[in-house]
C-alpha atoms as one frame of an Amber mdcrd trajectory, in Angstrom:
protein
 -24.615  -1.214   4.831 -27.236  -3.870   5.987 -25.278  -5.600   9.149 -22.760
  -2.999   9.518 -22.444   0.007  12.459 -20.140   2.888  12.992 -16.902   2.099
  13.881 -15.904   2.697  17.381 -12.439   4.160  18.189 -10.420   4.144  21.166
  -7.302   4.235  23.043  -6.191   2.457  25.579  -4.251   3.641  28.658  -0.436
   2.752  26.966  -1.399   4.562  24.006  -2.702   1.558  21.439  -5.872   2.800
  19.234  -8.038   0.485  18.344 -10.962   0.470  15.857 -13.592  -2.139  16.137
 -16.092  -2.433  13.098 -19.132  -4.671  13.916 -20.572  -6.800  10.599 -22.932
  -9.660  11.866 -23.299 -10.627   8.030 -20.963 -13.597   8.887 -19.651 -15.569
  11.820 -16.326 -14.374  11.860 -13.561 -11.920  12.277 -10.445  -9.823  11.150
  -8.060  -8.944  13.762  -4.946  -6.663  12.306  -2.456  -5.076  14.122  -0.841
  -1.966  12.024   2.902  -0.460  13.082   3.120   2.362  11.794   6.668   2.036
  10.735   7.787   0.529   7.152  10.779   1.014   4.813  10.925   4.437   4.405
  11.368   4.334   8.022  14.724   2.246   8.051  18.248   3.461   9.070  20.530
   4.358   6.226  22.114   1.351   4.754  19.781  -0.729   6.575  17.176  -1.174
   3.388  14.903  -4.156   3.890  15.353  -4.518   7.877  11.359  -3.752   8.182
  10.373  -6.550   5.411  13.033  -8.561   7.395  11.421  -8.238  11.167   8.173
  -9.356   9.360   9.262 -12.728   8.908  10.775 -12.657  12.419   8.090 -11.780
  13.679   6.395 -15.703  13.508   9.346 -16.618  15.177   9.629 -18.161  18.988
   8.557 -15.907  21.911   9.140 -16.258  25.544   6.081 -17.682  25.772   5.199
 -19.435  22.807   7.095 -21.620  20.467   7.987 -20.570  16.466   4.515 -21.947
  14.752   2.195 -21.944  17.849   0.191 -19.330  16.290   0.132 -20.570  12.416
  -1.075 -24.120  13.790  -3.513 -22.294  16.483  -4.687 -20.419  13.502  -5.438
 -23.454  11.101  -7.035 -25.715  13.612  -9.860 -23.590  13.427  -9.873 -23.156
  10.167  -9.006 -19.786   9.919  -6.201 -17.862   8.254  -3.036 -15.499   8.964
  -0.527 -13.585   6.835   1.012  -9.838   7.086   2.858  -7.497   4.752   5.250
  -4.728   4.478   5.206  -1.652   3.045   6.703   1.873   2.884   4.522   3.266
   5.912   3.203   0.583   7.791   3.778  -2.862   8.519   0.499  -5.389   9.240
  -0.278  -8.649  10.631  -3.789 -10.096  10.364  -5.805 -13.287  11.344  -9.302
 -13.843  10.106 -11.168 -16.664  12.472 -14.232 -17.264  14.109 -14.983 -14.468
  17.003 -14.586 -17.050  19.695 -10.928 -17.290  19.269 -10.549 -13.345  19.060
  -9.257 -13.468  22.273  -6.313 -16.164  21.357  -5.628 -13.815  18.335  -5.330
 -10.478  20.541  -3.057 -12.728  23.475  -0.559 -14.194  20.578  -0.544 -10.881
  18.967   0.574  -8.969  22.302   2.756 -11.447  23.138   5.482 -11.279  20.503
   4.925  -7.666  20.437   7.311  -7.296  23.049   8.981 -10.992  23.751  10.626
 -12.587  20.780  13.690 -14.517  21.336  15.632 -13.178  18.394  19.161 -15.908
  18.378  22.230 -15.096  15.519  21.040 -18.672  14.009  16.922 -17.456  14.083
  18.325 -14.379  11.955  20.906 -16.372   9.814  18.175 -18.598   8.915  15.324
 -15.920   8.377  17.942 -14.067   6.140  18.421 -16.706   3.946  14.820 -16.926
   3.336  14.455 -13.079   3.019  17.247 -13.270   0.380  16.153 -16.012  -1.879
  12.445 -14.471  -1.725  14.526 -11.442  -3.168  15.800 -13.432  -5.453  12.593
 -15.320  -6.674  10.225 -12.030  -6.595  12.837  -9.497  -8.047  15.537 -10.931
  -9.474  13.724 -13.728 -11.465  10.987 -10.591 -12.271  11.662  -8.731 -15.400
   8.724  -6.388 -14.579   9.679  -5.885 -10.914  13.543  -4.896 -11.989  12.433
  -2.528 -13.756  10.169  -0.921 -11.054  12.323  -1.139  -8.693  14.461   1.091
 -11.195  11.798   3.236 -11.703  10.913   3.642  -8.459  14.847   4.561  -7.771
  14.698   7.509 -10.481  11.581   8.989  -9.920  12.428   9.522  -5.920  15.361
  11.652  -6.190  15.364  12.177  -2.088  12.189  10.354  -0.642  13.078   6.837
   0.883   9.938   5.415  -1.250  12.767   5.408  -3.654  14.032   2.418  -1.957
  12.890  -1.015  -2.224  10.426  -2.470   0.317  12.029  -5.841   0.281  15.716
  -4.192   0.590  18.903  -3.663  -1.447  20.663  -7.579  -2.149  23.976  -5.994
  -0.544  22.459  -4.727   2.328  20.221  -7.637   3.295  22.827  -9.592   3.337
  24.639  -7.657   6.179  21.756  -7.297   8.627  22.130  -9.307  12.269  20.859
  -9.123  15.399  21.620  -6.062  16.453  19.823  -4.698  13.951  16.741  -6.914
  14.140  16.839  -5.834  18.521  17.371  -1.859  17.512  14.710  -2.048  15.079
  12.116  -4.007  17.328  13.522  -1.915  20.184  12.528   1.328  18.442   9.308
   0.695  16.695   7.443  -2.540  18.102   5.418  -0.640  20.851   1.702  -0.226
  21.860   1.585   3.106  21.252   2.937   2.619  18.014   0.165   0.290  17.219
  -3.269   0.487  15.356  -5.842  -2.524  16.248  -8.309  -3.042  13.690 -11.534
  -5.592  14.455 -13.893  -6.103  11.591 -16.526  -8.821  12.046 -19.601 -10.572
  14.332 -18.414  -8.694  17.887 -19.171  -6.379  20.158 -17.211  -2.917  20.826
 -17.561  -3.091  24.547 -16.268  -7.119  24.253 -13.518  -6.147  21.976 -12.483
  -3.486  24.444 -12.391  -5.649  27.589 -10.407  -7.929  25.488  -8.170  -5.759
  24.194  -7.222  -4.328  27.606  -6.589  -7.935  29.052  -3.853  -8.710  26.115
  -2.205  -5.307  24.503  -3.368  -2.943  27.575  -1.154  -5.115  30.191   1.802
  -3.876  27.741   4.082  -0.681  28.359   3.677   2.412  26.743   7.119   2.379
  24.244   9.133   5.647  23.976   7.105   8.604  22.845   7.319   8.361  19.099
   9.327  10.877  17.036   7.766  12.649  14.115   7.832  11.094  10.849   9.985
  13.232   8.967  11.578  12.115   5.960  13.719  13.495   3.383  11.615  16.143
   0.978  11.473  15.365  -2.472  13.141  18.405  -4.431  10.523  20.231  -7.217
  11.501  18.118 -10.389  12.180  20.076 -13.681  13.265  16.770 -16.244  11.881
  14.078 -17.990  13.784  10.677 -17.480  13.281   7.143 -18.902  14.235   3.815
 -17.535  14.938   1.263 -20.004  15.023  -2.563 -19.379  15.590  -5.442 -22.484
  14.953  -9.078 -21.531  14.649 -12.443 -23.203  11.899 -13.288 -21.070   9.329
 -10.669 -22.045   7.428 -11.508 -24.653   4.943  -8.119 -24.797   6.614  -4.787
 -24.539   5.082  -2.482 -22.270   5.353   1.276 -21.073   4.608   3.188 -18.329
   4.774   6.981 -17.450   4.749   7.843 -13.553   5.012  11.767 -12.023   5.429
  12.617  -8.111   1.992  14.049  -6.501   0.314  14.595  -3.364  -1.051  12.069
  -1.527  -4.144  12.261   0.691  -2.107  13.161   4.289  -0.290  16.193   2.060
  -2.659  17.482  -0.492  -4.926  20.746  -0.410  -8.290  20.216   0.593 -10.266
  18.729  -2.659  -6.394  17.815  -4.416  -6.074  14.384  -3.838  -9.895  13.601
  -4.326  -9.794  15.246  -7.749  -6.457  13.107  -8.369  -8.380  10.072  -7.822
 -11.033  11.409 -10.062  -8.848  11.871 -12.623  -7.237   8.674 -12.523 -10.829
   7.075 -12.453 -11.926   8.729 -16.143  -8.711   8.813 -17.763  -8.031   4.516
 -16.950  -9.895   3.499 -14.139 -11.807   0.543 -15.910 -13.388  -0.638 -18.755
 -15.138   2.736 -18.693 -12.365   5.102 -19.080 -11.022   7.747 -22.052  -7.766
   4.814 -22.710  -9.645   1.877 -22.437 -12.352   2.881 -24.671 -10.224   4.964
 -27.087  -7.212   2.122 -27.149  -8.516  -0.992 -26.808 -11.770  -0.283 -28.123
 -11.657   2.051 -30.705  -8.596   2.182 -31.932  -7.623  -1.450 -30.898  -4.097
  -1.019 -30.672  -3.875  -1.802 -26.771  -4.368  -4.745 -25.194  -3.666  -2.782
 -22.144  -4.041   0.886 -20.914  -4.590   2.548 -17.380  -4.142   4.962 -14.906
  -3.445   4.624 -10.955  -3.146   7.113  -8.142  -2.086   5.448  -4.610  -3.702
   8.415  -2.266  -2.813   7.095   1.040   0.607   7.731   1.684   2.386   9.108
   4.851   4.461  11.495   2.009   4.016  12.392  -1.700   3.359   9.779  -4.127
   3.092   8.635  -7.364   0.612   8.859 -10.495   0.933   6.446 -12.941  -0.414
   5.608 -16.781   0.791   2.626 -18.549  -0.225   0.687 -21.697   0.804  -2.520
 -23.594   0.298  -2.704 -27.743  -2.024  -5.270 -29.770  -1.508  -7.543 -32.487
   0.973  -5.257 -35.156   0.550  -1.558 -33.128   3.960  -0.560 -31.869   4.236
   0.132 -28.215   5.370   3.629 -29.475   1.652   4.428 -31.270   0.216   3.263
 -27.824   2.176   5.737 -25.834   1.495   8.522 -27.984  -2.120   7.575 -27.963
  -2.106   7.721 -23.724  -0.233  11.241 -24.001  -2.846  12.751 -26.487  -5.767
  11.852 -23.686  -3.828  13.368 -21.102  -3.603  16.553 -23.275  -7.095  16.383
 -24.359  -8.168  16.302 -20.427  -5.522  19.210 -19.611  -6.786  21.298 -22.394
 -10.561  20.525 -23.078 -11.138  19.484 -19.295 -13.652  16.739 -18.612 -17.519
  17.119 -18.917 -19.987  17.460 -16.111 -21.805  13.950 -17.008 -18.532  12.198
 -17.222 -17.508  12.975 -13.693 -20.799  12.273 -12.622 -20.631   9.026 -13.615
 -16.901   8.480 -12.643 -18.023   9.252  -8.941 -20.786   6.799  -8.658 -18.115
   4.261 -10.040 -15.385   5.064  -7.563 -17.975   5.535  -4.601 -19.694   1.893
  -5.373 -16.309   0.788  -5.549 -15.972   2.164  -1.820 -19.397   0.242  -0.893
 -17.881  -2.649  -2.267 -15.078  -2.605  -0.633 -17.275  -2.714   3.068 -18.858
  -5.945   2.030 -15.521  -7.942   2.400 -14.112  -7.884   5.936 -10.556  -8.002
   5.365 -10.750  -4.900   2.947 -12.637  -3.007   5.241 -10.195  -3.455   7.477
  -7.602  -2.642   5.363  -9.043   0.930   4.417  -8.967   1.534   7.946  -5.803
   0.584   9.242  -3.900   1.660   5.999  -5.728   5.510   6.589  -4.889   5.684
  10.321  -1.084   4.150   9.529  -0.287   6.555   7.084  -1.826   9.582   9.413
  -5.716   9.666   8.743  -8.258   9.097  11.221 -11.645   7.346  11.278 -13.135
  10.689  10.230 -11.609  10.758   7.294 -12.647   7.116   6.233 -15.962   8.191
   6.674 -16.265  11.250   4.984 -14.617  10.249   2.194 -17.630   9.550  -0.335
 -19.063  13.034   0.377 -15.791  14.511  -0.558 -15.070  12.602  -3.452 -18.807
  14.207  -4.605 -18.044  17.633  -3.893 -14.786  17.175  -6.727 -15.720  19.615
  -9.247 -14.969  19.024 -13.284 -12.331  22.371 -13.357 -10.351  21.096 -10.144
  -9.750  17.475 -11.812  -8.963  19.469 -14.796  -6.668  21.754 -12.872  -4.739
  18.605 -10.974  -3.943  16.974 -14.762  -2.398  20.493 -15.749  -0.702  20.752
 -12.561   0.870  17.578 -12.424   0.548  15.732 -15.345   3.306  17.685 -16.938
   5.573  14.986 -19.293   8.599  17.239 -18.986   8.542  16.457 -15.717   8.193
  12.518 -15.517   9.544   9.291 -15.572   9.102   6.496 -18.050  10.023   3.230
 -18.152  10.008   0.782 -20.760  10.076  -2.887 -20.800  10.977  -4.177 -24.180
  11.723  -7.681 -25.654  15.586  -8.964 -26.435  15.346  -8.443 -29.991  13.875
  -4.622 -29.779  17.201  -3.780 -27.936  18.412  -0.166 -29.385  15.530  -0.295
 -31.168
């Protein structure tokens, strides 16, 4: 890519890596700092406490008061956010290079030295619980993943919601908030990812002057997490509701992910998902919307990067008169067409060059390039394998993405759920 150089990767003496990505396309910068803990790494009965610390995290330090660093931030036009998830939890500021070194100094800072009070947690709760409310509760769609995602993990923590259980949000305090900082909010816990107009050598010094002055937290533990067991039944998950006004399917199975596939598995998963519903290109699209025009929706998804196994997912929403049943038959006839008849050397051909220039794509914007990073080195990748990645997503071969949707695209083995309009109740 014109303006972009290898990444340089480092550590620094308490254990921090950091990856620094010069682009001089544009005067500015990502900074993101990745923990590598997320929900799946919460305490029993503690669901949510990761999604929780989040928010506290843009609270007061010892140093700095609660909304220093959002107005620092937006005085120089720049912006700030973060996010949860199962492996990893991220914070990220996007402003011009000559405040990286603010960024990296606020950053370390409430690493280690929030003030965390009972009436900063009682208040942080409350917003944690009515955002539960607002993006679950109010959600048709998101009850019923967060159902579906509860039956298709029958031991994995993924099975439990990122933003927490209602009952057990409402019982976290401060010692939780202090354990859970206490335990995880370390340097040597850390990922630092710098994407933008800087230099390496710069972005070290700095990076040693903030995070490097911090302690090296305990050594970290392994991340081992409950196995899933091998699954031998088909389930469904069925949710009516007034408010949905388009009924809609979709048909998930448990996989390998990138960090616990065979070589070439997960790449030929990928591949997979790419032909069968990747786009406007793929076997569903073209045969339901297109031909057969009794979509107005139909896709495929495979989430690679994961710390532990994940998910593979088809879905599909009827047009006009069609009945959602006719599109879900249609969507498990290509799946058996793949799994018997295999995919053709021309069609994978061109289903690469899509998904690579969707990789060179994804370098020309900044804050997704630094997401690719920091969400493969969070979830226990390493720069290598960011970088390799087109050449083995080339070397797939037609029989082994025909071998992964015979492996595991087995429907006695899933989990579909259906979201269905009040009046087709027991229909």
């Amino acid at each position: 890519m014109a303006g972009e150089k290898s990444p340089s990767d480092f550590l620094l003496r308490n254990g921090m890596e950091v990856v620094v990505i010069p682009d001089h396309r544009a005067p500015i910068v990502t900074h993101m700092v990745w923990y590598k803990v997320g929900s799946a790494d919460e305490p029993p009965g503690k669901s949510g406490i990761a999604h929780f610390f989040e928010h506290l995290m843009f609270k007061a330090t010892a140093n700095h008061a609660a909304g220093e660093l959002d107005r620092a931030v937006s005085e120089i036009g720049g912006s700030k956010n973060a996010f949860t998830y199962y492996d990893f939890t991220a914070f990220h500021e996007t402003v011009p290079p000559s405040a990286l070194g603010q960024m990296m100094s606020y950053e370390a800072d409430r690493m280690r030295n929030l003030v965390l009070t009972d009436d900063v947690i009682k208040t942080e709760r409350d917003v944690i619980l009515e955002e539960r409310r607002s993006r679950i509760e109010n959600n048709p769609q998101a009850v019923l993943t967060e159902e579906l995602d509860a039956t298709l993990w029958q031991n994995q923590p993924y099975r439990i919601s990122v933003v927490g259980w209602m009952q057990e949000i409402q019982q976290l305090n401060r010692e939780d908030a202090k354990a859970f900082y206490d335990a995880h909010y370390h340097p040597n816990s850390a990922v630092l990812v710098v994407v933008g107009d800087v230099d390496p050598d710069a972005v070290k010094a700095m990076a040693e002057r903030t995070y490097g002055k911090i302690a090296r937290g305990p050594d970290l533990p392994p991340r081992i997490r409950p196995v899933e067991p091998e699954q031998n039944t088909r389930r469904t998950v069925t949710l009516t509701d007034a408010r949905v006004s388009v009924p809609s399917f979709s048909t998930q199975w448990v996989v390998p992910s990138y960090h616990t596939a065979k070589p070439g598995e997960a790449e030929a998963l990928d591949l997979l998902a790419e032909i069968l519903g990747g786009g406007n290109r793929s076997r569903l699209y073209q045969e339901l919307v297109v031909k057969q025009g009794i979509a107005s929706s139909a896709a495929a998804y495979f989430q690679g990067t994961m710390l532990d196994a994940t998910n593979f997912t088809v879905y599909g929403a009827p047009r006009g008169d069609a009945k959602l049943s006719d599109v879900e038959a249609a969507v498990d006839a290509e799946i058996a067409r793949i799994v018997k008849d295999g995919v053709c050397d021309d069609e994978l051909e061109r289903a690469k060059t899509r998904y690579v220039r969707s990789m060179i794509f994804t370098r020309d914007k900044q804050d997704e390039m630094a997401n690719l990073y920091g969400w493969t080195l969070a979830t226990g990748g390493n720069v290598k394998d960011v970088q390799e990645w087109p050449d083995r997503i080339r070397k797939v071969t037609a029989e082994e993405v025909k071998a992964a949707a015979a492996r595991y695209l087995v429907l006695d083995h899933s989990t579909t759920g259906y979201l269905l309009p009040q009046q087709q109740a027991g229909n």
